[in-house]
Structure formats: C-alpha cells, structure tokens
C-alpha positions in Angstrom: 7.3 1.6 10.3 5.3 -1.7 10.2 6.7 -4.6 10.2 5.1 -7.2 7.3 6.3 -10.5 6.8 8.9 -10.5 3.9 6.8 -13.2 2.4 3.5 -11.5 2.2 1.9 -10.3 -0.9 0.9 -7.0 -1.3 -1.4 -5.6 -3.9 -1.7 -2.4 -4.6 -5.3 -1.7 -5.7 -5.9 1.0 -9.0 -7.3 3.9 -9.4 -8.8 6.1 -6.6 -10.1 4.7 -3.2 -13.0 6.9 -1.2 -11.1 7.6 1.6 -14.0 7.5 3.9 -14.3 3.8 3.7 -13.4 1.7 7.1 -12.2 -1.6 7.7 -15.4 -3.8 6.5 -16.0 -1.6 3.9 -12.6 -2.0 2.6 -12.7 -6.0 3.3 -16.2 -6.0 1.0 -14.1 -4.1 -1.9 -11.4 -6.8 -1.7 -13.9 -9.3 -2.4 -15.8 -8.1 -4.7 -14.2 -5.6 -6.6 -10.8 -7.4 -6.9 -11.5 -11.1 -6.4 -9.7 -11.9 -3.4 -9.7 -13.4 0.0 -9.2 -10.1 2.8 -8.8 -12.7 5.5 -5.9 -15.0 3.9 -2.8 -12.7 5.5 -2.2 -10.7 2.3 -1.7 -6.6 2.3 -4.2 -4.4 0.2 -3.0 -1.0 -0.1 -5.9 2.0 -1.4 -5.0 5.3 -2.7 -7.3 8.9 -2.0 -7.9 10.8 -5.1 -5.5 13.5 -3.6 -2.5 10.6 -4.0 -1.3 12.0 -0.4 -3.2 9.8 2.0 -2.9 5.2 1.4 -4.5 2.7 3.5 -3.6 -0.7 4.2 -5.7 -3.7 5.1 -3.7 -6.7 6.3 -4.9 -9.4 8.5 -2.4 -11.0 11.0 -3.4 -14.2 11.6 -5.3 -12.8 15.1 -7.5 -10.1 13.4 -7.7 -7.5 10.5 -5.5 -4.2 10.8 -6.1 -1.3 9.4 -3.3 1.2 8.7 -3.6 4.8 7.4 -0.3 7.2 6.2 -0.8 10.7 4.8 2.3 12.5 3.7 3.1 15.8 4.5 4.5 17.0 1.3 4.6 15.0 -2.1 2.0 12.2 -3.3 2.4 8.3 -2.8 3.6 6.5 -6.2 1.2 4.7 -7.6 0.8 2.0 -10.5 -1.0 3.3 -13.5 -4.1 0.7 -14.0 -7.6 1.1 -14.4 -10.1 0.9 -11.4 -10.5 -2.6 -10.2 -6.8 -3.7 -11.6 -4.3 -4.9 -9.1 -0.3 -4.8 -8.9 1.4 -7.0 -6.9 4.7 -5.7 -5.2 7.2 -7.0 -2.4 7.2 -6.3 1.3 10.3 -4.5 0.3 8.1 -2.6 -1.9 5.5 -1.6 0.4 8.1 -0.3 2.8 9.9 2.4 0.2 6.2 3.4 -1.2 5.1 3.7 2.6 8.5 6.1 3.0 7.4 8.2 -0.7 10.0 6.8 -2.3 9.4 5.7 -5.9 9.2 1.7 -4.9 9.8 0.9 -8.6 13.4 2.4 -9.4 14.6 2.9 -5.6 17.8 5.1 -5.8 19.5 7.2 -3.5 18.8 11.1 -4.2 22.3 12.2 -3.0 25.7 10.6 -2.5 26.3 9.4 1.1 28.7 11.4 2.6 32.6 10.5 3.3 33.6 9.6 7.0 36.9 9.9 7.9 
C-alpha cells in the first residue's frame, strides 16, 4: 500500500470519472471542475462507472503521481454526491477504501481468532 502523509487531505471526487483520463487530464478536472489546487500536496481520488477501478492524483512535493487500483471482486465504496461534489476523508480513510473496506463504518467482518 502507499504510504500518504497522515496529514494530507483527501477528496474523494463524486459521481463517475472516465477512466481513460491521464495525469493532466485529471489535474485540469481538479481545477476546474472541483475548484482546487492539484499541485498543493492534496489526494484526489476518481471513481469508473463500473465502481471496481479508483485513481489517485497526489503530488509529493517533487512531482505529481498517479495511482490506479482495480479490485478483483467487489466495488470501491463511494460517497453518494452529485457530479462535481467533493468529500473530504482521512489518510486513514483512504487506506481502508484503497483495501474495499467500507471506509465510513470500518469493522471487523469476523472475530479474531483465540491463541493459546
């Protein structure tokens, strides 16, 4: 998993993302579509329509990342907002909806087992 800085902000874009869209494509969305500043060290997350594949723009300080996950069974969980709306979540946050876990309620899905 990536490691973000437990202070960065991370918004999570709504609606549906083309998925075909690249790195200055996605930087031009995050200016003009949802007001803010690509280049300032904060995470933007996009969704597909399919909810299965996310991408990430985050820029480091040195240059601008882009990250891509696609899960093999399930769909990412995702805010419900119109297009252009953004949610802003944790780096803790990021990390569980990265892993498909429901980042808003995260739970354990079965009892840990007993050791000894």
């Amino acid at each position: 998993m990536i490691a973000f800085p437990a202070g960065a902000k991370v918004w999570i874009a709504g609606g549906v993302t083309d998925m075909r869209k690249g790195m200055n494509t996605l930087a031009l969305q995050v200016q003009q579509g949802l007001g803010r500043d690509p280049y300032a060290g904060e995470i933007f997350c996009f969704r597909g329509r399919r909810g299965d594949l996310v991408k990430l723009l985050w820029h480091d300080g040195v240059g601008v990342s882009l990250y891509m996950k696609r899960l093999e069974a399930g769909k990412f969980i995702w805010p419900v907002s119109g297009s252009g709306e953004t949610v802003q979540i944790s780096a803790a946050q990021i990390g569980y909806l990265l892993e498909g876990i429901d980042w808003r309620n995260p739970r354990w899905t079965q009892r840990p087992a007993k050791v000894g």
